[in-house]
N, C-alpha and C positions, 0 to 999 in steps of 0.2 A: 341164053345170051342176054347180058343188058347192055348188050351198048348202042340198040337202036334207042333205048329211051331213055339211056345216058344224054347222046345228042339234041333228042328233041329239047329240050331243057337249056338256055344261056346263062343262065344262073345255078347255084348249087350252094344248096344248106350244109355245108359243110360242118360249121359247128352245131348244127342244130342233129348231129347223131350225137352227141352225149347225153343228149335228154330222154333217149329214146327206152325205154323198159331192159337193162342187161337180161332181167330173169324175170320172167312168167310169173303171171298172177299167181297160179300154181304155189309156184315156188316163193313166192312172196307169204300168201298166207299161212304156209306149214312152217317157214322161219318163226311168225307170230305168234303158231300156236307153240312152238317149241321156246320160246324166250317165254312166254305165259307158263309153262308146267316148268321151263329153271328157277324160274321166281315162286313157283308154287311149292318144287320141292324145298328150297333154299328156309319156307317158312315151314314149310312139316320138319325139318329136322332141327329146326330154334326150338319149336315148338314141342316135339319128341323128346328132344334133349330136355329141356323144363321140366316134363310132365313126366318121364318116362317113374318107374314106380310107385309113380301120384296116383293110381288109380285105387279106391275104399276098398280095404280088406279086413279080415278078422283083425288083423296084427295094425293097419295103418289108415286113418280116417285125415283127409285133407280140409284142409279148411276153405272157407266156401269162398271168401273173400279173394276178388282178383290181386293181383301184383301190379302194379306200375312204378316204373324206373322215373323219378324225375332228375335232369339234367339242371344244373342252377350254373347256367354259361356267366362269363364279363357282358357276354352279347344278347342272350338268348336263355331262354326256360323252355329245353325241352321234352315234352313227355310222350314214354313208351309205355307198348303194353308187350308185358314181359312174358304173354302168354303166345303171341305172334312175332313178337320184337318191332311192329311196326311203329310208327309214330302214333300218336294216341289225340284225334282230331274230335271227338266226340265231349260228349261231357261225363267226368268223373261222377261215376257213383257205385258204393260199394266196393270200394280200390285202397286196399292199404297201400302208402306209399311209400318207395324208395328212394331217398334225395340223394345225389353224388355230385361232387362238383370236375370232376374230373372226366374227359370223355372214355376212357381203361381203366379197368382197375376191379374190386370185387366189392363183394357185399354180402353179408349176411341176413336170413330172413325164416320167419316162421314159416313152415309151408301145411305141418299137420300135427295131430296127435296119433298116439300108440297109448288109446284108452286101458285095455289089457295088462300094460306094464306103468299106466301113471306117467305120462312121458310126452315130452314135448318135441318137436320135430324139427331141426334146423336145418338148414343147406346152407351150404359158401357157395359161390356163384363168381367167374368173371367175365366180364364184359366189355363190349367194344361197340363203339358207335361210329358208325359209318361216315365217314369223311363228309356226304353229302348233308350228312341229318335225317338221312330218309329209314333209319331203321338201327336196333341192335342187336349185337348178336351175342349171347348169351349160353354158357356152359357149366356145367357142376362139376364142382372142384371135390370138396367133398358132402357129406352128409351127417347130421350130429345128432346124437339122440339124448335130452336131459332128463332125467329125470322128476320129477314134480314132487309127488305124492311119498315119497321119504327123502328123508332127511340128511343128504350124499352132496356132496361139494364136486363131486368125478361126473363126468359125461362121458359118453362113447361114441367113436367116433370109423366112419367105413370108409375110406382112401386107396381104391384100386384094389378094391374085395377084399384089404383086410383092416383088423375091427382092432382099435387101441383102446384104451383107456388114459384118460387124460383129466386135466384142471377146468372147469369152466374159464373161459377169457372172457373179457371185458365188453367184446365186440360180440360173442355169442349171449352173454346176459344181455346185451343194448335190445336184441332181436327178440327178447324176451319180455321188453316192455312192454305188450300188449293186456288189453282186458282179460281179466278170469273169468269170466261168467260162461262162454260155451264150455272151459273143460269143466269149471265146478257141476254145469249143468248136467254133461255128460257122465262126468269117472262119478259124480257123489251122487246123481239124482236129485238134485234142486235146485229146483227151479227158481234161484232168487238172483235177482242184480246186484252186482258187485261193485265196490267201486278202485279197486286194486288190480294191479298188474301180475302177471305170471312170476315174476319175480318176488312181488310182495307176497303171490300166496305160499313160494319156498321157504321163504327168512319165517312165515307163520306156522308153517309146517316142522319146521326144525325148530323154532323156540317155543309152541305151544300144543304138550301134545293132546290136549283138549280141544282141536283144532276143529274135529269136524263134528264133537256134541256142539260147541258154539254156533257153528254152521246151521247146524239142524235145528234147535232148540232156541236160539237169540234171535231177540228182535236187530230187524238190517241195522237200527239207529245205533243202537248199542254194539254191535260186530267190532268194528276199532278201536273202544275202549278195552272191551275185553280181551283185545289180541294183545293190550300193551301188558299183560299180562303172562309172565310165564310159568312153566308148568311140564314136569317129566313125567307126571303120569296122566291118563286120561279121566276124567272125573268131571261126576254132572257142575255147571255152571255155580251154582249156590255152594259149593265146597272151592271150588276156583276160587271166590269170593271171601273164603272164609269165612263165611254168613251162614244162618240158619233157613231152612225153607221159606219162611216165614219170613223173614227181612230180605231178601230176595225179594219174593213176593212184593211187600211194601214198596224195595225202593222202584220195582216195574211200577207198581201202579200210582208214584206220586213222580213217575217221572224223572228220577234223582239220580240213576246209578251214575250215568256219566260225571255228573259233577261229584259223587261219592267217592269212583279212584280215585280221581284228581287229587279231591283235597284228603284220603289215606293216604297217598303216595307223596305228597307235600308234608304231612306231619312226618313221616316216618325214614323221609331225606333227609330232614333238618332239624329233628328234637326228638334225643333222646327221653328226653322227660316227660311230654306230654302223653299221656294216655285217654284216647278215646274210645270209646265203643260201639259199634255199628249204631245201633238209638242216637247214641249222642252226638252223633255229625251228622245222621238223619235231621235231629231238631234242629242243628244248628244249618243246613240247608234250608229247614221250610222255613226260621227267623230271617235269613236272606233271603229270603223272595219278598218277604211284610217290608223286609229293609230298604230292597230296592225301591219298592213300589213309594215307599214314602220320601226317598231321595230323587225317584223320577218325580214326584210332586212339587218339587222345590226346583227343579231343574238341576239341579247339582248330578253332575259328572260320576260313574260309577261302575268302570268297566269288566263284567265280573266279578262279584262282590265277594262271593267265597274262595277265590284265590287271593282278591286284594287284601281281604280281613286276615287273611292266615300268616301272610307274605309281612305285612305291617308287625302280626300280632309276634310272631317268630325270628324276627330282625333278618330277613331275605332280602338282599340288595346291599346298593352300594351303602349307603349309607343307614342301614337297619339298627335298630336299639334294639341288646336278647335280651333285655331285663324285664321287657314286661311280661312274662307267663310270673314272676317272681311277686307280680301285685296284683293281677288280674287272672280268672279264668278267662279262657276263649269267650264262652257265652258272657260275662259281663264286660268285658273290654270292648267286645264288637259291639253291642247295644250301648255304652259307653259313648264309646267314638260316633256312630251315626246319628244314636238324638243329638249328642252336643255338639255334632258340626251342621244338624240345622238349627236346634237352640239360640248355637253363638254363631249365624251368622258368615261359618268357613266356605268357603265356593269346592273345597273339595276333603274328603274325606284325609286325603295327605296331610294336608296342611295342619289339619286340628291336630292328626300324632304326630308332625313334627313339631309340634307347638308342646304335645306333652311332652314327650319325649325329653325336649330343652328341659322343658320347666321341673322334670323329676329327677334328672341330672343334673341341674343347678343348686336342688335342696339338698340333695343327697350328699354334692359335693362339699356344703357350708356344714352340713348337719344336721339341716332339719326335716322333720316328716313330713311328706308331699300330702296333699289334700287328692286321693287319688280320684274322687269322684267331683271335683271342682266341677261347679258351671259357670265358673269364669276363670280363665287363666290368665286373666292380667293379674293373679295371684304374684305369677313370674315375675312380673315388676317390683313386689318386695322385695324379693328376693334377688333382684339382680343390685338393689341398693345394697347390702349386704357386702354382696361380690365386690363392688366396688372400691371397700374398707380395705380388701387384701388386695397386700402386696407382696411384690414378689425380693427375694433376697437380689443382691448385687449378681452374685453367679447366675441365677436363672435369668436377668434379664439379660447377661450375653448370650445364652442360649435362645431365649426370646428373638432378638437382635438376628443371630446367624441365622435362625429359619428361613427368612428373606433376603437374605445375602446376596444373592443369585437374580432374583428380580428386578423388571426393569418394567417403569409405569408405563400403561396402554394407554392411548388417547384415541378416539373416534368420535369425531366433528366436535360436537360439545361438550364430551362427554371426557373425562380419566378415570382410570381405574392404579389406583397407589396403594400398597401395602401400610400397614400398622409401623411405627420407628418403634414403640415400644408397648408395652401390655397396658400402660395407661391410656393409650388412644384406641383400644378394644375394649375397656370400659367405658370410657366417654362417649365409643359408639353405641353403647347399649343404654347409657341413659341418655340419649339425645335421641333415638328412633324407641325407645320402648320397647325395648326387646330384649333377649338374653343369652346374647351374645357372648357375655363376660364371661360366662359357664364355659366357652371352650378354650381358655384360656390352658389348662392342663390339658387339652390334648395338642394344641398347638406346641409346649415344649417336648410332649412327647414325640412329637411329628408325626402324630395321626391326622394333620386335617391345617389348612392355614385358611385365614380368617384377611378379605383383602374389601374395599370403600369401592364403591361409585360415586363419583361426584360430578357434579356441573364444572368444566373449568374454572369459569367465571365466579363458582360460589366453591372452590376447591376443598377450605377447612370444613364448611356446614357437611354434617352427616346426608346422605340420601338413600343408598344402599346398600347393604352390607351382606358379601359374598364369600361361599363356603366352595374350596376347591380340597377335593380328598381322591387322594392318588391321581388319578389325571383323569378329571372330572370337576366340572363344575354341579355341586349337587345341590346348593339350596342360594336360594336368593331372596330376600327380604327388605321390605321399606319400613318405615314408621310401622309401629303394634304390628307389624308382623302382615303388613299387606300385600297381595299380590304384584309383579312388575307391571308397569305399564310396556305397551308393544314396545316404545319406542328403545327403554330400559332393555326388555330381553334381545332387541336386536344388537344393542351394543355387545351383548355378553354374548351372545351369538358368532361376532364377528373376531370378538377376543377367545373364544375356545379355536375358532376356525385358525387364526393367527398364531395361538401355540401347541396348536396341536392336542384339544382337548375335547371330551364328549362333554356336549350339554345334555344333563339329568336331572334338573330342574324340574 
């Protein structure tokens, strides 16, 4: 009975039985431990599902490296470990990562190798991220197997236990991007660092089948020139090369091979006529090194000298002249060019062969024999008097005339830039700045090239500048005798390619 101590009592906590324990401690802590093992299971089977077949076997070797999902929110960056699916509060290390911007969706990823078969291991995955942030969860869609180690464009692929054959895609190559160096370590046995992706070692694998004597037998430095190299059968390096043991040998020990493709692969893009022979672009490497060394002394500019010598010497570029293999060998043009543009004075090895270049074109053009080994080219000055004598018939100056038809004079601050009215005002520019100009008079009717002033407003008829636009490009700029622009000059010309839409290659 409670109703004797019901009454002893005038007051009564009525509300105060809500507070009172519904269920037993008992029962309170077995709920806790049972919410702690749904949340334990909930991560064994993220986790299971991940991992499940990932364990090393004869046929399947995982990679060691963890997974993390990162999330790249409007709001928030945040990152999971894909191996719990929880949020990832620690600090990354050893974790390739997964970036996604979307909180669903899938993603492709390396997970291992199948050394055995030469084979790289991929998964699709998709995923969901928890409303709260506090986790994801994480399922395999399918599993890809690519191959590496031949030379096959097909992968294979297991989707509810059965096995297709299919295209590499674009999204399973991306997963692909990783370093080579554990499988080369692994499938080939060497132990060397690489500096290419999985992907690079397949395109090397299918264009070079010299693949893995290179691997073996090349020095690391030399490894990506030799890959630029292709090849259907397998064969020692020194036959790769088309070299003899012996020059081989050489160009390892003077340090040249790399710059040796280079400039074979440059002659033999762009001139059929030049023949070299392994020796003779050996010597012509170690003259550029004495070359450099003597233009670093002068401080004069020379960025790669056995590309730039070849590229000049072979008429490579916009504005290239091929005539010179036609008066020069390689070896005498390059020693040419480099004493006489410290001789005379040039700030860069450019300038001196567009200065030939002019001046053997402009003799050529009149008829007379160029002085090919001048140490002075204000030779061109005679020669531009000459030019000057000729005129053009009545028909060629409307031609003249419509080249510029179309043009409309640039002004910026003080500065105009106006076209030629007629071919006598591209002679007068040549004999008022010293230079020789007048020589492109024939390609200007051909419309290979137009010929257009800078001038000071203020001083608009006086000569200042005189600028070479060929195809849509501004490619050469000149003052008096052929001097370099002052800043303030290249910035106008700067602002007038920007204005019609032109590269500056000056």
């Amino acid at each position: 009975m409670y109703v004797a101590n019901f009454t002893k009592e005038s007051v009564h906590d009525y509300a105060g039985f809500f507070n009172q324990p519904i269920e037993s401690e008992e029962i309170i802590t077995l709920r806790k431990e049972i919410q702690r093992l749904q949340n334990q299971l909930e991560e064994s089977v993220s986790k299971l599902e991940l991992i499940k077949n990932s364990t090393a076997t004869d046929s399947y070797t995982p990679i060691e490296e963890n997974l993390i999902l990162v999330y790249e929110g409007r709001n928030a960056t945040l990152v999971f470990d894909l191996n719990t699916g929880l949020f990832y509060d620690e600090g990354i290390s050893n974790c390739r990562q997964i970036t996604v911007c979307r909180k669903s969706g899938s993603f492709f990823a390396l997970t291992g190798y199948s050394y055995p078969l030469g084979a790289a291991i991929v998964k699709h995955y998709k995923y969901n991220i928890a409303s709260n942030n506090a986790k994801v969860i994480v399922q395999t869609i399918e599993e890809i197997l690519v191959p590496l180690a031949e030379s096959t464009r097909t992968c294979y692929t297991i989707q509810n236990n059965k096995v297709t054959e299919g295209y590499l895609l674009s999204m399973i190559q991306d997963a692909l991007d990783v370093n080579a160096t554990t499988f080369i370590k692994e499938f080939y046995g060497v132990d060397k660092e690489v500096a290419f992706s999985l992907n690079t070692l397949r395109k090397y694998i299918s264009d070079n089948a010299s693949f893995e004597i290179i691997l073996r037998t090349a020095r690391s430095e030399d490894f990506n020139c030799l890959m630029s190299l292709k090849s259907e059968k397998s064969v020692p390096v020194y036959k790769l090369l088309k070299v003899t043991k012996e020059e081989y040998q050489l160009l390892i020990e003077k340090d040249c091979l790399k710059d040796f493709i280079a400039s074979r692969q440059l002659i033999e893009n762009h001139s059929e006529e030049l023949e070299m022979s392994t020796m003779d672009i050996i010597h012509f490497l170690d003259n550029c090194k004495r070359w450099s060394e003597n233009l670093e002394f002068y401080n004069i500019f020379s960025n790669y000298l056995p590309k730039t010598l070849l590229e000049f010497y072979l008429g490579i570029g916009w504005n290239g002249y091929k005539d010179f293999p036609k008066y020069y060998s390689l070896g005498k043009f390059s020693n040419y060019v480099v004493t006489e543009t410290i001789n005379q004075g040039y700030t860069s090895i450019g300038n001196l062969v567009n200065s030939l270049r002019d001046y053997i074109k402009m003799c050529i053009g009149v008829g007379l024999k160029p002085h090919f080994y001048t140490t002075s080219l204000e030779l061109t000055h005679n020669v531009a008097a000459r030019n000057y004598k000729i005129a053009l018939t009545e028909e060629q100056e409307v031609i003249f005339k419509n080249r510029y038809a179309e043009f409309e004079p640039f002004e910026y601050e003080n500065y105009v830039l106006i076209a030629p009215r007629t071919s006598e005002d591209v002679k007068h520019e040549g004999s008022s700045l010293n230079h020789c100009v007048a020589s492109y008079i024939k390609d200007i009717l051909d419309g290979n090239t137009q010929i257009f002033f800078l001038r000071l407003k203020k001083e608009y008829k006086n000569s200042l500048v005189t600028v070479e636009i060929r195809g849509k490009a501004v490619v050469q700029a000149r003052g008096a005798s052929n001097r370099d622009l002052t800043e303030k000059e290249e910035e106008v010309l700067r602002v007038f390619c920007a204005n019609r839409k032109l590269a500056y290659k000056v």
